[in-house]
LUMFI-196099 format. One record per residue (C-alpha): x, y, z; residue number from 1. Coordinates in steps of 0.25 Angstrom, whole numbers, always signed. Example, Ala and Ser with C-alpha at 12.3 -4.5 7.8 and 13.67 -1.06 7.14 Angstrom:
<recs>
((+49,-18,+31),1)
((+55,-4,+29),2)
</recs>
This chain:
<recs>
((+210,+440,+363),1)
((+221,+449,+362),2)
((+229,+451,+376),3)
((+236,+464,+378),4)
((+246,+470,+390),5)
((+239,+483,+396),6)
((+249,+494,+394),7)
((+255,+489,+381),8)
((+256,+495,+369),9)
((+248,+482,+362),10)
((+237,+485,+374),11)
((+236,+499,+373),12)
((+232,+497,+355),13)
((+224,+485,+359),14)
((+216,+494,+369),15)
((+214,+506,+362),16)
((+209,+496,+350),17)
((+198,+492,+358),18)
((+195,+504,+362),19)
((+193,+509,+348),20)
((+186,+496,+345),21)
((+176,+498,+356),22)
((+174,+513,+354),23)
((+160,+516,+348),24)
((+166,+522,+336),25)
((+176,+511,+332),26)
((+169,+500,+340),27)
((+167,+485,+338),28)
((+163,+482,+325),29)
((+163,+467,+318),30)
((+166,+463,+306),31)
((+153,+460,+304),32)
((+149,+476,+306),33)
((+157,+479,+295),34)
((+152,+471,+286),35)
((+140,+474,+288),36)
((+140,+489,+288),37)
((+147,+489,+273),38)
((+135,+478,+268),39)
((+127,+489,+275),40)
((+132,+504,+271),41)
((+143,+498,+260),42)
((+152,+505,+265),43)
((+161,+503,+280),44)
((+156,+513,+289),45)
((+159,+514,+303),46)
((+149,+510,+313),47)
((+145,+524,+317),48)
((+145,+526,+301),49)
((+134,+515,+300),50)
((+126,+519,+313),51)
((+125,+533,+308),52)
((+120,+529,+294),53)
((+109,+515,+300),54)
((+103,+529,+310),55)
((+103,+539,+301),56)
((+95,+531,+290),57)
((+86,+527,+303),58)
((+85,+542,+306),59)
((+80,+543,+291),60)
((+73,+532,+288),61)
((+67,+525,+300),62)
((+62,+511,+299),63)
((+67,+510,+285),64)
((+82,+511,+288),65)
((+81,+502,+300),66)
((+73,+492,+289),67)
((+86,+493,+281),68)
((+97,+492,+290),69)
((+90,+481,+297),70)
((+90,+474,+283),71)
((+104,+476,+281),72)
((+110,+474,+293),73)
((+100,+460,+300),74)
((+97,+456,+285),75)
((+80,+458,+290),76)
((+70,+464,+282),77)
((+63,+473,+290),78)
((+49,+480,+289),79)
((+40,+487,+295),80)
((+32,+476,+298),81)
((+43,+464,+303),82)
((+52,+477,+310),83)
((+44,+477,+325),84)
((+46,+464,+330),85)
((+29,+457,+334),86)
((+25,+453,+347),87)
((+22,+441,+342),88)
((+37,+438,+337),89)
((+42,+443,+352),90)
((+32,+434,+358),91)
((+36,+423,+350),92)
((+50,+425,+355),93)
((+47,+422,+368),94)
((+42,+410,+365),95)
((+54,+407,+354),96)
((+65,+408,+365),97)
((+71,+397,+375),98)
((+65,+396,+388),99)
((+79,+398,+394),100)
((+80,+410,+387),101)
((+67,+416,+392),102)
((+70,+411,+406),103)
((+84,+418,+406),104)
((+79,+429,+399),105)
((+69,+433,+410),106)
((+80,+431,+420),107)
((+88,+443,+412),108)
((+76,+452,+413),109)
((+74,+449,+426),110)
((+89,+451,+432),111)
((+89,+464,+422),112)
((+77,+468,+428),113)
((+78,+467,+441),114)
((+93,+474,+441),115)
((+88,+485,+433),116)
((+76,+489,+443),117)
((+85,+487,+454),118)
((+95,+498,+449),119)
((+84,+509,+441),120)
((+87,+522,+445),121)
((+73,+529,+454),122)
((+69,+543,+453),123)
((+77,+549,+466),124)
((+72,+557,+476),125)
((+70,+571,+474),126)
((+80,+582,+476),127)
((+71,+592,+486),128)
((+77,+606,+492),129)
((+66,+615,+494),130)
((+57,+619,+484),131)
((+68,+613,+472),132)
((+66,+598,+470),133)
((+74,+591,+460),134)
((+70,+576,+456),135)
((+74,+566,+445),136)
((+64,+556,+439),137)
((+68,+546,+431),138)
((+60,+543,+419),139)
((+64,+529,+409),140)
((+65,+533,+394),141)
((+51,+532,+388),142)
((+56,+522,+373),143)
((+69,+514,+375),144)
((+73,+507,+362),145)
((+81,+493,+365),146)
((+91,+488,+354),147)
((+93,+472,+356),148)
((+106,+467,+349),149)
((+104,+456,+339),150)
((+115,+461,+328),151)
((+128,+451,+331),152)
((+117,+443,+343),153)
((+103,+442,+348),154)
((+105,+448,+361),155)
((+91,+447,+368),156)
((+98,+450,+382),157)
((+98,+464,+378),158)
((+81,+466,+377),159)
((+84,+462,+392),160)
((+94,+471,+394),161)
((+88,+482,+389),162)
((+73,+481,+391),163)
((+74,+478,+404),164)
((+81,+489,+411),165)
((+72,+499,+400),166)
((+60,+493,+406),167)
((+64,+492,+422),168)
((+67,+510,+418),169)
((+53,+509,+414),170)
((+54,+511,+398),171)
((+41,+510,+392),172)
((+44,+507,+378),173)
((+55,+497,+374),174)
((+57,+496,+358),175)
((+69,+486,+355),176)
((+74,+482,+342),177)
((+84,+469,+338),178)
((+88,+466,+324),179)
((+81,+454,+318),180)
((+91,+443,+312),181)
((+90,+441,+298),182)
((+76,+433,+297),183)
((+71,+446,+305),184)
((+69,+439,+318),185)
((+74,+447,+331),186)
((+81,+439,+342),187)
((+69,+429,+348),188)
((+76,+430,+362),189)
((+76,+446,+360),190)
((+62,+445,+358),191)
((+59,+436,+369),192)
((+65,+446,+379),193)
((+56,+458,+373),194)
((+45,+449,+376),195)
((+48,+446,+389),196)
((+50,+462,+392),197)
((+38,+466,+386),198)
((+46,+471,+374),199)
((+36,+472,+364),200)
((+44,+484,+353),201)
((+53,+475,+344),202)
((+60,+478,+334),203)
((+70,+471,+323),204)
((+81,+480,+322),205)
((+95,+481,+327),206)
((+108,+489,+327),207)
((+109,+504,+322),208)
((+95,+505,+314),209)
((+89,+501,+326),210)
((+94,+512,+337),211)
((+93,+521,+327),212)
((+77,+517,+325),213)
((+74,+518,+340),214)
((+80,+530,+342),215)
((+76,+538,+329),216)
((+63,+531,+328),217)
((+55,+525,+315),218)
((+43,+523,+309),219)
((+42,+510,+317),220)
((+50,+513,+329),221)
((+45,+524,+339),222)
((+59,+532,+346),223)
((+64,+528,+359),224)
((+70,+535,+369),225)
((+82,+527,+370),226)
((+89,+516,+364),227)
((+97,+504,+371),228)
((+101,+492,+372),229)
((+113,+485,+366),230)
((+120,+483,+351),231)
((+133,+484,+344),232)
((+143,+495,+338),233)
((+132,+501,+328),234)
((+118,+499,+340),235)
((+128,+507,+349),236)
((+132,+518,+338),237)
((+119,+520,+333),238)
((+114,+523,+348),239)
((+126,+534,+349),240)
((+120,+539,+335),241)
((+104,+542,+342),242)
((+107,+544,+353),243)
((+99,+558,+356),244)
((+87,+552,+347),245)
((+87,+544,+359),246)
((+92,+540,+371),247)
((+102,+526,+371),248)
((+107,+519,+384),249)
((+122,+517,+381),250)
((+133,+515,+372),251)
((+133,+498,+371),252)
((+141,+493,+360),253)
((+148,+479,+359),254)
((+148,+472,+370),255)
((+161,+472,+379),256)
((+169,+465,+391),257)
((+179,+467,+399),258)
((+186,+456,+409),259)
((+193,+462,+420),260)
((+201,+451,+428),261)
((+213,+445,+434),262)
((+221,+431,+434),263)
((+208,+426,+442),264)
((+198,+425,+430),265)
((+197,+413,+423),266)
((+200,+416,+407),267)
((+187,+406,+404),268)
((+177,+416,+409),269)
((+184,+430,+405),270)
((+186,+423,+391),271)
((+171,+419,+391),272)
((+167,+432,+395),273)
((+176,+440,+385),274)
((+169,+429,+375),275)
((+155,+432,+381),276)
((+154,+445,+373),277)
((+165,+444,+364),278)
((+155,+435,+357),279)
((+146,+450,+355),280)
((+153,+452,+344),281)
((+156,+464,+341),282)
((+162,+465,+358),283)
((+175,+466,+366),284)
((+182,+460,+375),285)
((+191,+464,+386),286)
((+200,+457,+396),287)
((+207,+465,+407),288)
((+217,+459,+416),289)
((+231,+459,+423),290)
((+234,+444,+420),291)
((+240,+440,+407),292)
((+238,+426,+409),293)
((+222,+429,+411),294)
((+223,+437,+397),295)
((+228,+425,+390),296)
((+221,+414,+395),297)
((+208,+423,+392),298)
((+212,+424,+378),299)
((+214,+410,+378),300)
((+200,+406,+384),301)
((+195,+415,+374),302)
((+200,+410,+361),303)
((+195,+393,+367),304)
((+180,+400,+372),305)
((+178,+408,+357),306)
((+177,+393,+351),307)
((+165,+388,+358),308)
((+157,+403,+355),309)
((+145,+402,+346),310)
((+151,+417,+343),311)
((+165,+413,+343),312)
((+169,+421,+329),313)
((+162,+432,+334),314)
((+167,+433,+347),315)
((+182,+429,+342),316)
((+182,+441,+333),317)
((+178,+451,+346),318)
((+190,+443,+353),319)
((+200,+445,+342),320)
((+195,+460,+340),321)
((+189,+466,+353),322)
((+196,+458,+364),323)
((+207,+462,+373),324)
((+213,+455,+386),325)
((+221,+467,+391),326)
((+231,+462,+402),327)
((+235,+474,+412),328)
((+246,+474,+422),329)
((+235,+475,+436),330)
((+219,+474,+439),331)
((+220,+488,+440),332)
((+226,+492,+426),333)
((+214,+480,+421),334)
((+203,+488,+429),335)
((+207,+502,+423),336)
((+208,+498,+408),337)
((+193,+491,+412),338)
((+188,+503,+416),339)
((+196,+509,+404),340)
((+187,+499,+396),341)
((+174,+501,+403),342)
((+169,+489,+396),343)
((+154,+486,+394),344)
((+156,+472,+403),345)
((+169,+470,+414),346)
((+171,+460,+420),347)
((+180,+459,+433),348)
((+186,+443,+435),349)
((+197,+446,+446),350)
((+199,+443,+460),351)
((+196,+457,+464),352)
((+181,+459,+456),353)
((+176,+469,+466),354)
((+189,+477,+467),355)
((+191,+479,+453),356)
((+175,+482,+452),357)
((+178,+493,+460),358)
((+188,+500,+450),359)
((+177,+498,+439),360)
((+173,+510,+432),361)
((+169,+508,+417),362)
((+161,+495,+412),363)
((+145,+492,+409),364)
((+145,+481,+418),365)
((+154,+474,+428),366)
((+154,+459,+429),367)
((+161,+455,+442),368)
((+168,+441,+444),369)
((+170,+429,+436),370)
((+157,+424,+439),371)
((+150,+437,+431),372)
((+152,+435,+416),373)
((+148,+447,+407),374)
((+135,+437,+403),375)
((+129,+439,+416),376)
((+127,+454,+413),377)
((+123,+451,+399),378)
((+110,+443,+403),379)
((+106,+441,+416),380)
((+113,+449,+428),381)
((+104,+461,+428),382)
((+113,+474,+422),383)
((+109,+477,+407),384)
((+119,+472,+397),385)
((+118,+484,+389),386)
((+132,+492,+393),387)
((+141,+504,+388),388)
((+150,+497,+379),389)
((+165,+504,+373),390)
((+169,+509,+385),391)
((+156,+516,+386),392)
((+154,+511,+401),393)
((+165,+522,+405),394)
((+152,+532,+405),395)
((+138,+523,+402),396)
((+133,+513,+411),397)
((+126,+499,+405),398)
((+111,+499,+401),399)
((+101,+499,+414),400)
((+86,+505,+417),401)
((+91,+516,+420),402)
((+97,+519,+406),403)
((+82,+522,+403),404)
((+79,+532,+412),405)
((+78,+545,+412),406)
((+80,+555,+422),407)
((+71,+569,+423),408)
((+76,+579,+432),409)
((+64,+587,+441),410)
((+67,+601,+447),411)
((+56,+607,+455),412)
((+59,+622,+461),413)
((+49,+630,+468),414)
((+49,+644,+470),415)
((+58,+644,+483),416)
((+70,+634,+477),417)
((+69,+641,+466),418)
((+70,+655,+473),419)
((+82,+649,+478),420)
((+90,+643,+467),421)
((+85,+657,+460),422)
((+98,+664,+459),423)
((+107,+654,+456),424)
((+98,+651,+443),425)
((+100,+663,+438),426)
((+114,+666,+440),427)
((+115,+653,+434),428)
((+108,+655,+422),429)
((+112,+671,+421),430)
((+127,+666,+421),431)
((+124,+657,+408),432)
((+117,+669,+401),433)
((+106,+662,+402),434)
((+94,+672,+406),435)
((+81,+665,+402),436)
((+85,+655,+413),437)
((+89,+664,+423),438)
((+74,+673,+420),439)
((+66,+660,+422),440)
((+71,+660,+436),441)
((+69,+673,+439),442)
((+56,+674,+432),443)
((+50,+665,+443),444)
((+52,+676,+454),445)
((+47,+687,+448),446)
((+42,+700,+458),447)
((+27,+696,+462),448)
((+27,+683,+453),449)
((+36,+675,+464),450)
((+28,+658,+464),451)
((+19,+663,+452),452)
((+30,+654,+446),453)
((+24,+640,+442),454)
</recs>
């Protein structure tokens, strides 16, 4: 883990580095990707090269490119026969899984649940002055499409995630998709939670192809109205390609975090936690602070954690690459550059964790205290894991059931308001030259036709 002094010159390149890495045109992209995309396309095009090509061929070919790219990409052989996953393969899931699993997974969609009830956003009351009554009513999107990572891991926490705040908004039709592995089996665990949730539209495809299939629509799979849920560099390129075919909850790209502390946290934890999605691969990690001697010790704790991971080459390479400890000369200067940042996870270790809350301005979530690893919010606390990611979060806000609604203004006039606001309507529209909208007023208070208006 490289450790830089704030305000020098080796800090400033390393910054704007990472900046660049990060950025959803040059962001992180492994080794791995590249290889792939020249097995692929044979030849190394650039991620937003690649997505254009997987969604145009979509676009063209429907169900037949996404046969295709899923061969070449997950190694499976689809048809149209083994491409929606069976009830019978969801229900036999449920039974494949641990017991532990099951009992921790209905904990998650309980906690998920009960916090996103609590914040949904209700129709508020109507706007009355007189005759003119203004009103919003909020409506969820009718077909959501949910993508369920499975590319570098199986992450079933995402079905939870997603689903749940989808359905506390009140969406009626949930079609998810997950990449089978290379024998053609999806994720049991994934699969499990779709059962659970009364998930039943399944389907075996992942990454580009298959945000490009629920946004444009094939022969099998009917167009949503939006597409969420989490992925990787090419998932989050291919969203910024459809949308406007459809709706898509947020930008939400690798998975970031940010350590924001002082001499008071204990180099273990903030090295586990920079570990804990270091080992996303692709990912970054950040750690922010005014002591030196925290920075070192931290890369120190990093390099003796990395050997007992089960993803240690993995998360080593986003520790050599994506990783800085940026040293600064106060807590203030480290709350700035943070906000700077706006990672998708911060999480504040000092002695001051409300005070420094306080100056937040930019991040998905905020994990406060050394006792609130970045895990908690992954699982079980009760905000969805799906965050703006590449310092999106200066503008977006993470995943919540209030991504899936939408709102429907009312205007109600009768002749009196209207009478009124008469004047100003047309001055209004006569000043823009526009005089069709000026006559629809006007038309309404014709001599001897006054409240024939309907």
């Amino acid at each position: 883990m490289k450790i830089v002094k704030l305000g020098t010159a080796s800090a400033r390149k390393s910054i704007a580095e990472m900046r660049q890495k990060l950025s959803f045109g040059t962001a992180v992209v492994t080794q791995d990707s590249r290889r792939k995309t020249m097995q692929v396309f044979g030849e190394d095009l650039s991620p937003i090269e690649s997505v254009r090509r997987i969604v145009s061929d979509v676009r063209r070919e429907g169900d037949e490119a996404v046969f295709r790219y899923t061969k070449l990409l997950d190694g499976f052989e689809l048809t149209g026969k083994n491409f929606r996953v069976s009830p019978d393969e969801i229900a036999a899931a449920g039974r494949e899984v641990s017991k532990g699993f099951l009992k921790a997974a209905q904990k998650a969609i309980e906690r998920v649940r009960r916090f996103q009830e609590r914040i949904l956003e209700k129709d508020p009351p109507e706007l009355s002055d007189g005759g003119r009554r203004l009103s919003v009513k909020l409506l969820p999107v009718r077909r959501v499409g949910v993508h369920v990572p499975g590319f570098s891991a199986v992450l079933p926490s995402s079905v939870i995630m997603t689903c749940v705040p989808a359905q506390v908004a009140g969406v009626k039709e949930i079609a998810l998709c997950s990449p089978p592995n290379a024998s053609g089996k999806v994720c049991a665990e994934t699969l499990a939670c779709c059962g659970m949730l009364g998930v039943e539209e399944v389907y075996r495809m992942g990454g580009a192809q298959a945000i490009a299939a629920l946004a444009l629509g094939t022969a099998s799979v009917a167009k949503v109205d939006m597409v969420a849920g989490p992925g990787n560099l090419f998932t989050t390129l291919a969203k910024k390609e459809v949308f406007g075919e459809a709706a898509i909850d947020l930008l939400a790209g690798p998975s970031e975090v940010l350590v924001l502390a002082d001499d008071s946290a204990q180099a273990d934890v903030v090295a586990a936690d920079l570990l804990a999605q270091a080992e996303h691969a692709p990912a970054a990690a950040f750690l922010v602070t005014p002591s030196a001697a925290l920075a070192r010790a931290v890369a120190a704790e990093v390099e003796k954690q990395l050997q007992g991971l089960s993803r240690r080459d993995r998360a080593a390479a986003v520790m050599e690459e994506y990783s800085l400890a940026i040293v600064t000369t106060t807590m203030e200067e480290a709350v700035e550059l943070a906000n700077d940042l706006a990672p998708e996870h911060l999480e504040i270790v000092t002695t001051q964790d409300d005070a420094m809350l306080s100056k937040i301005r930019s991040a998905g979530t905020v994990f406060v205290g050394g006792w609130t690893p970045t895990a908690a919010g992954d699982y079980i606390a009760g905000p969805s894991h799906t965050l703006p990611t590449g310092g999106t979060a200066k503008f977006a806000s993470g995943l919540s059931a209030n991504s899936f609604l939408r709102r429907m203004s009312i205007v109600r006039y009768d002749r009196t308001s209207l009478e009124k606001d008469r004047e100003d309507i047309v001055t209004l529209a006569e000043t823009e030259g526009l005089t069709a909208h000026a006559q629809s007023v006007r038309i309404r208070f014709r001599k001897g036709e006054a409240g024939d208006a309907k």
